[in-house]
C-alpha positions in Angstrom: 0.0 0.0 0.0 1.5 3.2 -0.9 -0.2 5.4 2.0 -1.4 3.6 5.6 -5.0 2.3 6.0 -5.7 5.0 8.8 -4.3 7.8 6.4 -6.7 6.6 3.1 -9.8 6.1 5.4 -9.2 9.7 6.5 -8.8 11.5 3.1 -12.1 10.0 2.0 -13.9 11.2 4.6 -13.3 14.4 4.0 -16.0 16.4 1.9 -15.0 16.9 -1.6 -15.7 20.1 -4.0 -15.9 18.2 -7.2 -18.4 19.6 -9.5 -18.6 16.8 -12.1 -18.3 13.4 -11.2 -17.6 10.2 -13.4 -18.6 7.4 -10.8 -19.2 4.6 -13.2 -19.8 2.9 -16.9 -22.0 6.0 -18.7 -21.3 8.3 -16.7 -23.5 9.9 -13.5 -26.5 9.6 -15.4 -26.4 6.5 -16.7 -26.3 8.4 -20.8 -22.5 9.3 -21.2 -23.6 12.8 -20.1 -22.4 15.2 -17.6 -23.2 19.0 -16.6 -21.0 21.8 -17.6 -19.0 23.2 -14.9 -16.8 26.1 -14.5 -13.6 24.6 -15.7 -15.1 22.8 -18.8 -13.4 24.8 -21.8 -14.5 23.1 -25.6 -11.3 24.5 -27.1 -8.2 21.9 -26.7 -5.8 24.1 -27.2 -6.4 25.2 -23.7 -5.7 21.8 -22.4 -2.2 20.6 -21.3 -1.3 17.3 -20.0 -1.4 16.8 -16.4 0.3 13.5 -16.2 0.4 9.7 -17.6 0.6 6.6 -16.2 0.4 2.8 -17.6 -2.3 0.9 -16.0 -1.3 -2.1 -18.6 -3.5 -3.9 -20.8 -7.5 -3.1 -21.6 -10.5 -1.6 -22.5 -11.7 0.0 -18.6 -12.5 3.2 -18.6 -11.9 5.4 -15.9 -14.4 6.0 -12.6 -13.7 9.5 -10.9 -15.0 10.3 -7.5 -13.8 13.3 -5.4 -9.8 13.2 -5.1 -9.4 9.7 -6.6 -10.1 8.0 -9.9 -10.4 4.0 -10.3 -9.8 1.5 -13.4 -8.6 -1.9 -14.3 -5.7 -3.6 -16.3 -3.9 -6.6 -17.1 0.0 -7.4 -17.0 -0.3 -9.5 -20.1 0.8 -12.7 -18.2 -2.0 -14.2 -15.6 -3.0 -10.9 -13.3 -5.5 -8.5 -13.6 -6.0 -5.7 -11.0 -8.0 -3.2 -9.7 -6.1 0.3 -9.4 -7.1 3.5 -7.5 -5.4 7.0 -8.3 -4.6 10.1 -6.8 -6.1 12.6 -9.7 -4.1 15.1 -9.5 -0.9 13.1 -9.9 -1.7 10.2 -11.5 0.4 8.3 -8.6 -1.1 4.5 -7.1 -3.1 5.2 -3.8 -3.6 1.3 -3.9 -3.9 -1.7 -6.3 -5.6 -5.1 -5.6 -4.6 -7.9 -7.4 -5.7 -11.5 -7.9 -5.4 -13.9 -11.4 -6.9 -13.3 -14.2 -6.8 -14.4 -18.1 -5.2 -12.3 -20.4 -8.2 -13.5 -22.8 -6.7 -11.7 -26.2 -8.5 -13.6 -28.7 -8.6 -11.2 -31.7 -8.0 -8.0 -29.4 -5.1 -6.7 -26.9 -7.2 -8.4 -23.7 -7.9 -7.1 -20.7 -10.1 -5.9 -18.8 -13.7 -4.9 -20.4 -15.4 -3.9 -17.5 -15.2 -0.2 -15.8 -15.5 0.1 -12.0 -19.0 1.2 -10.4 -18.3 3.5 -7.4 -21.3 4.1 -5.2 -20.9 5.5 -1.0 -17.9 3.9 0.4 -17.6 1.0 -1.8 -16.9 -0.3 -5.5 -17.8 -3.0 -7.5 -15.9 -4.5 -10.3 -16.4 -7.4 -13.0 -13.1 -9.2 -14.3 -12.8 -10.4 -17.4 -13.6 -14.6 -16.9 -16.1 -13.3 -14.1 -14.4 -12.5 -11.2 -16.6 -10.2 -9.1 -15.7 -7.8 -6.3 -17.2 -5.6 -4.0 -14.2 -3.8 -2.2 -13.8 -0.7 0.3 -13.0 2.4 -1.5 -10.6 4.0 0.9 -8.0 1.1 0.5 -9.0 -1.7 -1.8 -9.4 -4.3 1.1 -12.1 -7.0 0.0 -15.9 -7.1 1.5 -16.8 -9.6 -0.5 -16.1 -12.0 -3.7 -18.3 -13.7 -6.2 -17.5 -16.0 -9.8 -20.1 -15.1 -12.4 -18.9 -18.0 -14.1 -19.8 -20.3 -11.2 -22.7 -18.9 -10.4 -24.8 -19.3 -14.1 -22.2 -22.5 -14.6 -22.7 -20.8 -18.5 -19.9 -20.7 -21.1 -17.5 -18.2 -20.6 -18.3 -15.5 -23.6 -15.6 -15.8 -26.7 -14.4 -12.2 -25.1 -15.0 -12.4 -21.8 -17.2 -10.5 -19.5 -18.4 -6.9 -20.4 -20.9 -5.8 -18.0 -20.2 -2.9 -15.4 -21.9 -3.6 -12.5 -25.0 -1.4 -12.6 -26.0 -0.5 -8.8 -30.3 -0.7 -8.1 -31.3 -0.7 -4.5 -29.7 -3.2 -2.2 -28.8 -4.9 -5.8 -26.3 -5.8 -8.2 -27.1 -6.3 -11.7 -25.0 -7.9 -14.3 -25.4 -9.5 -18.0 -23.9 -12.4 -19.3 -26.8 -14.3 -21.5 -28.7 -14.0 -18.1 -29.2 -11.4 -15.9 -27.8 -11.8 -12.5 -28.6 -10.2 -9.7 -26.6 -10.3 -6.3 -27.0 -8.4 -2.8 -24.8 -5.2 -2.8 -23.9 -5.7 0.9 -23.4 -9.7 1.0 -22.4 -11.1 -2.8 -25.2 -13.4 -1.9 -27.2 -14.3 -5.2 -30.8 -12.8 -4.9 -32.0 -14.4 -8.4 -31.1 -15.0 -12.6 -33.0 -14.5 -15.5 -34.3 -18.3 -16.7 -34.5 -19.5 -20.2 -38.0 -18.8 -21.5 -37.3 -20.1 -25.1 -36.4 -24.2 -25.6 -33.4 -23.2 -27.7 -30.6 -22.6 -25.2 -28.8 -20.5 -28.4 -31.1 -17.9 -27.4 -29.4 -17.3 -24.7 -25.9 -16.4 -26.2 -24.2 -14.0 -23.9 -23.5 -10.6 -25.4 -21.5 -7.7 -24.2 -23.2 -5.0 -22.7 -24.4 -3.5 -19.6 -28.0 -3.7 -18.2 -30.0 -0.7 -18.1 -32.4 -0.3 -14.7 -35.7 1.4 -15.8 -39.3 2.9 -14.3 -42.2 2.3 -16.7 -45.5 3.4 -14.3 -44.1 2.8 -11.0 -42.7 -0.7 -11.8 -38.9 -1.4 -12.0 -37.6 -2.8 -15.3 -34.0 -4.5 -16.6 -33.3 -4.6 -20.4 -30.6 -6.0 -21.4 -28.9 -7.6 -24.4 -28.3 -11.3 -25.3 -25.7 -12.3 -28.6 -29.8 -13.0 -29.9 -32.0 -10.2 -28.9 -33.2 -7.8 -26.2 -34.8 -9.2 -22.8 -36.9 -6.6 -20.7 -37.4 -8.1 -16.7 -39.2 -7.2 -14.0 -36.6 -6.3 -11.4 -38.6 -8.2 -8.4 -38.0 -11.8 -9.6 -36.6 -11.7 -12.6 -39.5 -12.6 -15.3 -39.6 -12.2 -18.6 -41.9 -9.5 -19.6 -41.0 -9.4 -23.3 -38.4 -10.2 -26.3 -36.9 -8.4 -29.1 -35.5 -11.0 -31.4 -31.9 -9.5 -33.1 -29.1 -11.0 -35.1 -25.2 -10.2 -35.1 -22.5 -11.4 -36.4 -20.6 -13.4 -34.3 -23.3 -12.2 -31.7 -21.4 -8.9 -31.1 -24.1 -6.9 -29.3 -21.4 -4.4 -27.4 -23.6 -1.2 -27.1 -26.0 0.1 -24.7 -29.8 0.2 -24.7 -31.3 3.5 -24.4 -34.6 4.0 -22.3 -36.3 7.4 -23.0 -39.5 8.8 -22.4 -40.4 7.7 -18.8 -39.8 3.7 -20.2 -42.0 3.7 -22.8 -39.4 3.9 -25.6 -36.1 2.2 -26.1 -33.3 3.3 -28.5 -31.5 0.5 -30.1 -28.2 0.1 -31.9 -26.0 -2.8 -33.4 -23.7 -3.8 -36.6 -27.3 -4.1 -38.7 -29.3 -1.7 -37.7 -30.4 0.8 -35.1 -34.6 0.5 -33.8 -36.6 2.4 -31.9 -39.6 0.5 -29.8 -42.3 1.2 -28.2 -42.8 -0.5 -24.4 -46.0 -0.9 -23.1 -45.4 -2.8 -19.9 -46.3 -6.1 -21.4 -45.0 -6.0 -25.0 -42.5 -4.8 -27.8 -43.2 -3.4 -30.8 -40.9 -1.6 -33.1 -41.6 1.7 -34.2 -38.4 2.5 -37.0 -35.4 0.7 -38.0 -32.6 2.3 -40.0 -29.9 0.4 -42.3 -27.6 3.3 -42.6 -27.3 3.7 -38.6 -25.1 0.9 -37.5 -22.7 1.3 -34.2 -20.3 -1.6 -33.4 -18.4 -1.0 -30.0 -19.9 2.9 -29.3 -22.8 4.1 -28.2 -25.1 6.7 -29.0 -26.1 9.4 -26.9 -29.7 10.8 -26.7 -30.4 14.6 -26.2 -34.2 16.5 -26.1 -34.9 13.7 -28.4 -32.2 13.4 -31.0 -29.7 10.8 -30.9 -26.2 11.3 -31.8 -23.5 9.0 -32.8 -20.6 7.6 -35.4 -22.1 5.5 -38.0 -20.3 2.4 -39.4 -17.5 -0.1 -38.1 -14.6 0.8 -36.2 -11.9 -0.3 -39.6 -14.4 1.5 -41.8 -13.1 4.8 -43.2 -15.8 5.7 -44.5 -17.7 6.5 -41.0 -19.5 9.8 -40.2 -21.5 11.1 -37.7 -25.1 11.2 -37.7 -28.1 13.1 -35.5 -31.4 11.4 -35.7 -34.6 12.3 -34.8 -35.9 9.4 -32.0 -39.2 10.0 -32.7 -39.7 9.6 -36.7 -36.0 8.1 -37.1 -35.7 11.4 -39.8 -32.2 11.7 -40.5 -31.2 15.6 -39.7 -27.7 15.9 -40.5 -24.7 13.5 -41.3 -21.2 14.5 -41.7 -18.3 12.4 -42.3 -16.4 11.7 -39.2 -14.1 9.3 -37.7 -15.1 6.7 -35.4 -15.4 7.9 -32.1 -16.3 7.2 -28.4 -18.6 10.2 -27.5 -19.5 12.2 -24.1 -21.7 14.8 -23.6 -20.3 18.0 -21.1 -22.8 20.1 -21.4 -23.3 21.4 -24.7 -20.2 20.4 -26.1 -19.4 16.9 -27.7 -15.9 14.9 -26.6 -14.7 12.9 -29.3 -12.3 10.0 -29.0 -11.4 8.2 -32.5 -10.0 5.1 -32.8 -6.5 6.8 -33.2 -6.7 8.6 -30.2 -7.7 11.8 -31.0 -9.5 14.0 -29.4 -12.0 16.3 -30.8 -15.0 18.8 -29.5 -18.1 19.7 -31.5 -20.9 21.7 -30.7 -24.3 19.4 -29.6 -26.5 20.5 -32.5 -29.6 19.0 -34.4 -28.8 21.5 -37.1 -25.4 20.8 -38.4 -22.6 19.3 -37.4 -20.2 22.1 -35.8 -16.7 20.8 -34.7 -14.8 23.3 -32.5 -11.4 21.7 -31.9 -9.1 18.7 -32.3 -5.7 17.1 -31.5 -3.8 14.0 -31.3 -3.7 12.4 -27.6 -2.9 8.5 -28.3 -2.1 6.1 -30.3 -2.9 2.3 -30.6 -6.3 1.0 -30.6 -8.8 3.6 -28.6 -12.2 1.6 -28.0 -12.5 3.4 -24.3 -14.7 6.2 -23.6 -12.8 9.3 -22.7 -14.4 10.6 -19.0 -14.2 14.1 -17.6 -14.6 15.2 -14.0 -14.1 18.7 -12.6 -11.5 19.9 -14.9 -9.8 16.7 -15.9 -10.5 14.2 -19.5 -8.9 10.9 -18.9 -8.4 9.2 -21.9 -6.5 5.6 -22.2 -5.7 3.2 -24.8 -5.8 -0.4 -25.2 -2.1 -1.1 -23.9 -2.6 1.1 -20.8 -1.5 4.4 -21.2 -4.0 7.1 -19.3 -3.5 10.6 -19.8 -5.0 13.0 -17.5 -5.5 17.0 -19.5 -6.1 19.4 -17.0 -7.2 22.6 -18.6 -5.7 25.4 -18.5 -6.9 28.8 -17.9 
């Protein structure tokens, strides 16, 4: 440990001033959005590096909370790790290892998952289903599960991709079932059953639940490598099925719930859908060839969704703002693949390359305001920003913290 258990307990106890916090996969709000704050400045020129440190091998993307940020990594051989920083330095406040795949089938490997941070604790999903729930001050372990034990499934062909997603006293997770475990105990509380006779229904695929409210009942969607799945959160039912097919079953986005849970924005490889929930059934309302997303998501904002059309080799990409409601194309410009957050009114841009660029959020046109180059390698991680502070990282561990600079 770098700094003594008293010493850590004491610094995060102590009231912080952020103003825009990160604290999990998404973001605060669950939609890769955050609030503009005082130090949020859309030209990059006005950015400088802060520091950069390797946090070795994978796709995690960075949790911030207060003074410390959180990820994940792999040392290429057999350990994978859980890693909390001091933000303002980049320096190891603690690290807790245990053994891990490397799992690089077609990719770097690593870690897919990004921490969940919520009070005192965090939560974290390994990449052959090692779960942990650990104490935030200093990384000691509260408690331990095995996803792969527990659904005594096939481990995915990538290995596990769901952040935890917090609900209650719960812990949600996807895997080809949903699985849901007691925050405070580990202790499995109940998993999604096969409905269908075909057990190839049930293909895992690689995204993260999505906790809803449609008229004062709680919902789960998530994806399969076959479809979407909406359950009641009380027991786990099926309340209905959207039937989808992907190659290799590659579902890697995010579900979008809008409109109070009675619409839900989808996007894969084929197409993207939009479809109506009525608290019993799914019907689709649009689908759209010429909006594909492979590993990024799209982000939704006073109804139009936003995102970078096409697969992440494809040069011929560009970004495109829909409107949710009749799927009208408004604008489409061509653009790089990208990871994309929301701060405010300004779009953050993270290409496959690495770089970095900010647009303005516009149904009109596409406006871009500034660019440079950040990383290299293979970028699939979203960038995060927190009072001041992007964090980008690539797929062979480099994080760079830009402070901006004023």
């Amino acid at each position: 440990m770098v700094m003594t258990r008293q010493l850590l307990i004491l610094l995060f106890l102590i009231p912080c001033l952020a103003f825009a916090e990160w604290p999990k996969f998404l973001g605060p709000n669950g939609n890769d959005t955050v609030e503009k704050d005082s130090l949020f400045n859309p030209d990059l020129s006005r950015w400088q590096k802060a520091w950069e440190v390797n946090v070795e091998l994978g796709y995690s993307a960075t949790a911030v909370v207060g003074d410390f940020i959180y990820t994940m990594g792999h040392d290429g051989k057999n350990t994978e790790k859980v890693l909390c920083l001091d933000v303002k330095t980049g320096k190891t406040v603690w690290t807790h290892t245990y053994e891990g795949i490397l799992l690089d089938k077609q990719h770097t490997g690593g870690p897919n998952t990004t921490p969940t941070i919520e009070g005192d604790k965090l939560y974290t999903l390994g990449k052959a289903g090692q779960i942990f729930c650990l104490n935030k001050a200093d990384g000691s372990v509260v408690w331990k599960a095995d996803l792969k034990a527990l659904t005594k499934l096939k481990l995915p062909n990538w290995g596990y991709a769901s952040s935890p997603v917090t609900h209650g006293d719960m812990i949600l997770l996807s895997c080809g079932r949903t699985v849901v475990l007691n925050k405070k105990t580990g202790k499995l509380l109940w998993m999604s059953k096969s409905v269908d006779k075909d057990e190839k229904s049930y293909i895992s695929g690689y995204a993260t639940p999505v906790v809803f409210d449609y008229n004062g009942t709680d919902y789960v969607t998530f994806y399969l490598g076959t479809g979407l799945e909406i359950l009641n959160v009380k027991d786990g039912s099926r309340v209905a099925r959207y039937d989808l097919t992907s190659k290799y079953n590659m579902v890697s986005t995010t579900p979008i719930v809008v409109n109070e849970g009675k619409n839900i924005f989808l996007s894969w490889m084929p197409y993207s859908a939009f479809l109506e929930f009525d608290g019993k059934s799914i019907k689709s309302v649009w689908k759209e060839k010429n909006a594909t997303r492979s590993f990024q998501n799209n982000i939704v904002i006073d109804g139009v969704a936003y995102g970078t059309h096409g697969h992440f080799r494809d040069k011929r990409t560009k970004m495109q703002a829909f409107d949710l409601k009749s799927g009208k194309l408004l604008w489409e410009e061509k653009f790089p693949w990208s990871q994309i957050i929301a701060v405010g009114d300004t779009f953050v841009c993270q290409n496959i390359n690495g770089n970095l660029t900010t647009a303005k959020v516009s149904k009109e046109k596409f406006e871009q305001i500034s660019s440079m180059n950040v990383l290299g390698n293979v970028c699939w991680t979203k960038p995060t920003y927190s009072n001041g502070r992007l964090f980008v990282r690539n797929n062979l561990g480099r994080l760079i913290c830009y402070q901006f600079s004023q």
